[in-house]
N, C-alpha and C positions, 0 to 999 in steps of 0.2 A: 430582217424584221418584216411580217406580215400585217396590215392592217385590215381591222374588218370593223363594220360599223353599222349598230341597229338604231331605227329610228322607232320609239315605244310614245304608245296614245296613251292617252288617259285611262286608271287600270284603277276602279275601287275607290280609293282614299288619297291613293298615289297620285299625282296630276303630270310625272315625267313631263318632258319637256315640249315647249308644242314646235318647235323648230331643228332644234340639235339632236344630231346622233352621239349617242355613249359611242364611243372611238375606242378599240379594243385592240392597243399593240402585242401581237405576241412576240417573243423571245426581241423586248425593247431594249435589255442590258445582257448580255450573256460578259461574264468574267468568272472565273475559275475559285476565287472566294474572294469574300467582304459584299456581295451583291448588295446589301441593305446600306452600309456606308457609300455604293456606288452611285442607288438612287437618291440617296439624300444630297450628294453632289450634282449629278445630271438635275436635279430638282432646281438646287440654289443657282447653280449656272445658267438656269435656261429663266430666273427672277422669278419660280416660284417660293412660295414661303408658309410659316406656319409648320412646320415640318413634324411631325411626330411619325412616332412608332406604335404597332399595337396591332390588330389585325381586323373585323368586317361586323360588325356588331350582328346575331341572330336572332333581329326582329326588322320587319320592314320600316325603312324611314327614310327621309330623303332631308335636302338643302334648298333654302331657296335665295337665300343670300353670297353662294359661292357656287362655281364648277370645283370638282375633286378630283385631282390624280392620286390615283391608288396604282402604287409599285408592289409587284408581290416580289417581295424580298425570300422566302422561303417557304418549302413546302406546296402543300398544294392545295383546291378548293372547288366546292358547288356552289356559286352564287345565282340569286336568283335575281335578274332587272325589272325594273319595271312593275313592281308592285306582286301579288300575291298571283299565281298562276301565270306568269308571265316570261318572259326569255330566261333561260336556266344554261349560266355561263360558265364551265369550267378554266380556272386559271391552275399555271402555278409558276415556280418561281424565276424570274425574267419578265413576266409579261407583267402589261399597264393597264389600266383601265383609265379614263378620261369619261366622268360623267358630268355633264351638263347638270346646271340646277336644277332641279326640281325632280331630280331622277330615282326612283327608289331601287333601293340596295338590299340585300338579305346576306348575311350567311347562311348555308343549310348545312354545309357539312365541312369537314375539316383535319388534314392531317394532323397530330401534333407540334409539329415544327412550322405551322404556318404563320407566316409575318409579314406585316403591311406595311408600308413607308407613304406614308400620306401626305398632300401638302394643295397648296390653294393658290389661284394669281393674286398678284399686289392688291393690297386695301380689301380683300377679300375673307370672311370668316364663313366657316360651317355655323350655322344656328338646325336644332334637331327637330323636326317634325315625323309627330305618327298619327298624324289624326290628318281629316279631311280640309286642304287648302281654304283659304278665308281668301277674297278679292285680294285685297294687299300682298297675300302671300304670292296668287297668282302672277299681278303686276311685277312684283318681287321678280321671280322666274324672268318675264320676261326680258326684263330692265336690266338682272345680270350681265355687266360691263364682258363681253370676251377679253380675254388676256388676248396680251400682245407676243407672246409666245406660247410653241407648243413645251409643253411640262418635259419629254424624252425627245426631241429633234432638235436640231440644231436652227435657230429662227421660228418662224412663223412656218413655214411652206406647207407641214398637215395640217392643221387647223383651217389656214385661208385657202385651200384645196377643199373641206368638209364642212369648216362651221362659218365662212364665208362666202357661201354660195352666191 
């Protein structure tokens, strides 16, 4: 597994995160099939939760009451971080994304077979924003508790390597 990792400023509407890098595993699960029942296990065994399937919504919005692991379970994709004109991230299927709250997300383009395996740390929910952060929401970002694990590794070790500096 390769890791790479962008650290995105304030972009428009977007307010990404002012501390954490999006953590971008690629080839996090490689298994020969069931890849999406694979990340929903690596999901629940490392105590993330909230799990759903579905794939990257194609409009800019972001979270400010959760970080997000996105499993690409299938297929393949252009995402764009960080709000409108901003980092343009090719995934596909095995790689992870790991965005911090407040990070914005796009799909732009999409094979047909493309599919997401989503999920959050404990006590943690997506609420949807597309409009320009309010103080709260900002504080919001900030105040996002880090999980005590990483979403694809076994323990903590990328995370408190990355988002424990």
């Amino acid at each position: 597994m390769n890791i790479e990792t962008l650290l995105l400023k304030p972009n428009g509407f977007v307010p990404n995160h002012p501390a954490l890098p999006v953590i971008v595993y690629r080839q996090a699960l490689i298994v020969p099939e069931g890849l999406a029942a694979a990340f929903e296990a690596e999901f629940a065994r490392n105590g993330w939760q909230h799990v759903w399937r579905n794939g990257i919504y194609n409009y800019h919005h972001y979270h400010t009451k959760a970080h997000e692991a996105l499993g690409i379970a299938g297929g393949k994709a252009r995402v764009a971080l960080g709000g409108q004109g901003a980092q343009l991230v090719d995934v596909s299927a095995g790689d992870c994304l790991l965005l911090p709250a407040g990070t914005g997300h796009c799909r732009l383009s999409a094979t047909a077979d493309f599919l997401v395996i989503g999920a959050y740390p404990p006590g943690q929910t997506a609420d949807m924003k597309t409009d320009a952060p309010s103080e709260a929401d900002l504080t919001a970002i900030r105040d996002c508790a880090l999980p005590d694990t990483d979403p694809v590794t076994a323990g903590a070790g990328t995370l408190n390597r990355l988002w424990r500096m």
